[in-house]
N, C-alpha and C positions, 0 to 999 in steps of 0.2 A: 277850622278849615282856613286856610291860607291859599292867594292866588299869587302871580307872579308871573308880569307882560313884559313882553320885549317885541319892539319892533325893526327889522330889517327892511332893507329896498335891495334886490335882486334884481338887476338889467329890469325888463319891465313889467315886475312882479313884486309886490308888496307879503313879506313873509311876518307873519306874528307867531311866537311861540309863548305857550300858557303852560306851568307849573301850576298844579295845585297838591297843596298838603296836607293830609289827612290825618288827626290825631287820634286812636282809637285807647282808650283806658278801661280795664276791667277791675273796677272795684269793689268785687265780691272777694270772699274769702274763698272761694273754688274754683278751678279751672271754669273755663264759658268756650263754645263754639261757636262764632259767629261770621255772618256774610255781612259784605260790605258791598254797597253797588253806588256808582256815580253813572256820570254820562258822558260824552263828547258830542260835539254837534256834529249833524250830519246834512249833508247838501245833495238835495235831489232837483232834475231839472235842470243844470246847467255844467259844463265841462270847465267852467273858466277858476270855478273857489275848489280847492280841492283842502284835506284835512286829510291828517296822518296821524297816527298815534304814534309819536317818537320813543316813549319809553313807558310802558303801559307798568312797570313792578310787577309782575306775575301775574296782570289781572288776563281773564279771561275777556276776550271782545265779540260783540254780536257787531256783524258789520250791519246790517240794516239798520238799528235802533240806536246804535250807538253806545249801546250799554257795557260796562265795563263790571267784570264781578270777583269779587275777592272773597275766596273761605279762610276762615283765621282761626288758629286756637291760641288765648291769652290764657296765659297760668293767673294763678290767686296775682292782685296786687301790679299787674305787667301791663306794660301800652306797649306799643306799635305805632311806628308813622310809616305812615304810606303816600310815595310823591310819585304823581305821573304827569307826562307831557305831554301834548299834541301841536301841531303846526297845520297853521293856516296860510294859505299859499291864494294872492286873489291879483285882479290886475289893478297897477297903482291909481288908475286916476275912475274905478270902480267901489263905490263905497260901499260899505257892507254893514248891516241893522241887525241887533240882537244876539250876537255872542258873547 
């Protein structure tokens, strides 16, 4: 897994965008079916931090929970990477703990 920060300043909006990437390898000698699930944070309580999922890669999103879910099939031998983004939108002189 790999992550990947960037920050912006929007008029009076502090913007952070997260990549992270996902390596998946199937190193059986047979096809394999497999789910992949992450998360994104979720902000309940206040209108001022908002979070989007900018480019989720096909996953599937539960907005409550944040969970993001991926079904995959790897032939014999095959990986897969899988990169998705979310933006966090908060106001600048507001700091924010734990994402």
């Amino acid at each position: 897994v790999k992550e990947k920060f960037k920050t912006n300043f929007i008029g009076d909006e502090r913007v952070e965008t997260r990549s992270i990437e996902i390596v998946v390898r199937n190193t059986k000698n047979i096809p394999v079916d497999i789910v992949i699930e992450d998360q994104i944070p979720v902000v309940h309580g206040t209108q001022e931090i908002k979070i989007e999922l900018t480019d989720g890669a096909g996953a599937s999103l539960d907005p409550v929970s944040g969970r993001l879910k991926w079904s995959k099939k790897l032939g014999s031998k095959d990986s897969e990477k899988i990169v998705f983004t979310y933006e966090i939108r908060y106001p600048k002189g507001k700091p924010i703990v734990g994402l």
